[in-house]
N, C-alpha and C positions, 0 to 999 in steps of 0.2 A: 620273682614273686615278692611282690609287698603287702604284708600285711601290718594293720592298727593295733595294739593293745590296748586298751584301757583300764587304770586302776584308778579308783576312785576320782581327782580331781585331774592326776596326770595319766599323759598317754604320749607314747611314741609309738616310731616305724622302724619296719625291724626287713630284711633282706638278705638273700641270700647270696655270698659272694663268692666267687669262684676264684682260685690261683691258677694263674697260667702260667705254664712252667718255661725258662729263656730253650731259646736251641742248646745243643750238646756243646759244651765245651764253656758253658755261660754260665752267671751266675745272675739272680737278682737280688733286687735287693729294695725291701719294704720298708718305710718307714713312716712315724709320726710324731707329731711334738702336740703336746694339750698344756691348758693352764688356766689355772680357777677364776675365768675372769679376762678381759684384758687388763696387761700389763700387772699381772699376777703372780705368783710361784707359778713355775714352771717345769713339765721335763719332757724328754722324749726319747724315745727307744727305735728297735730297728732289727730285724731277722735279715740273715742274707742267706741263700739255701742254691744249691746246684740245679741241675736240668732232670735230676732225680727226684727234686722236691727234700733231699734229705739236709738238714740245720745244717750249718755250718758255723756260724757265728749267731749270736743274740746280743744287744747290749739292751742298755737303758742307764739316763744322763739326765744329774739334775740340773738346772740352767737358774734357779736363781727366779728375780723377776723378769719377765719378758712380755714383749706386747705377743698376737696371735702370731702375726706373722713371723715375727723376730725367732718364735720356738719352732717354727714349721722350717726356717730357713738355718736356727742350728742344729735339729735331730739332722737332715739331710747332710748339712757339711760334715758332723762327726761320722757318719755313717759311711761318705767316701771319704773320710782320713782312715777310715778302720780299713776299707779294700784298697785302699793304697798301700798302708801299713804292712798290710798282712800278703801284699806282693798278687793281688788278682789285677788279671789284664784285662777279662773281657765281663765286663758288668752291665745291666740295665736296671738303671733306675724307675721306681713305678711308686711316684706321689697318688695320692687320693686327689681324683677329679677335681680339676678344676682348681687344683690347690694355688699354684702359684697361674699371675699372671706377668708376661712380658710385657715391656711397653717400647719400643724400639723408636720413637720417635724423638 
């Protein structure tokens, strides 16, 4: 469901997201990096939560300056230092669409 808001000169889109929880024995694990701008102050945070859906972990990391991608690629890497860290074996990562792209060539 997408719907417009509009307030005075600005407007956004606003959606409803759904958590999908990993199979039994798994954990997932959400994360994002934002920053005022490219190559701006930067940070990024990260929930990791069982097949219950119940928290497990929460952080959030300030990075300093960083281009867009640079803060999307370190919330993710502290976020698997943390479920390494913390000794979890079976994890799935779940970036926001489209976030990163491969280039294998």
């Amino acid at each position: 469901m997408w719907r417009t808001i509009k307030s005075g000169i600005q407007s956004f889109s606003c959606s409803m997201i759904l958590w999908m929880k990993p199979d039994s024995d798994w954990v997932k694990l959400n994360f994002d990096g934002c920053c005022n701008g490219n190559s701006e102050t930067s940070d990024g945070s990260g929930i990791i939560r069982n097949h219950n859906g119940y928290f497990l972990i929460t952080s959030a990391d300030f990075y300093g300056y960083c281009s867009n991608n640079m803060v999307e690629a370190k919330a993710l890497a502290q976020r698997l230092k943390i479920c390494v860290d913390e000794g979890t074996p079976n994890f799935k990562v779940k970036p926001k669409r489209n976030q990163f792209v491969i280039n294998d060539e």
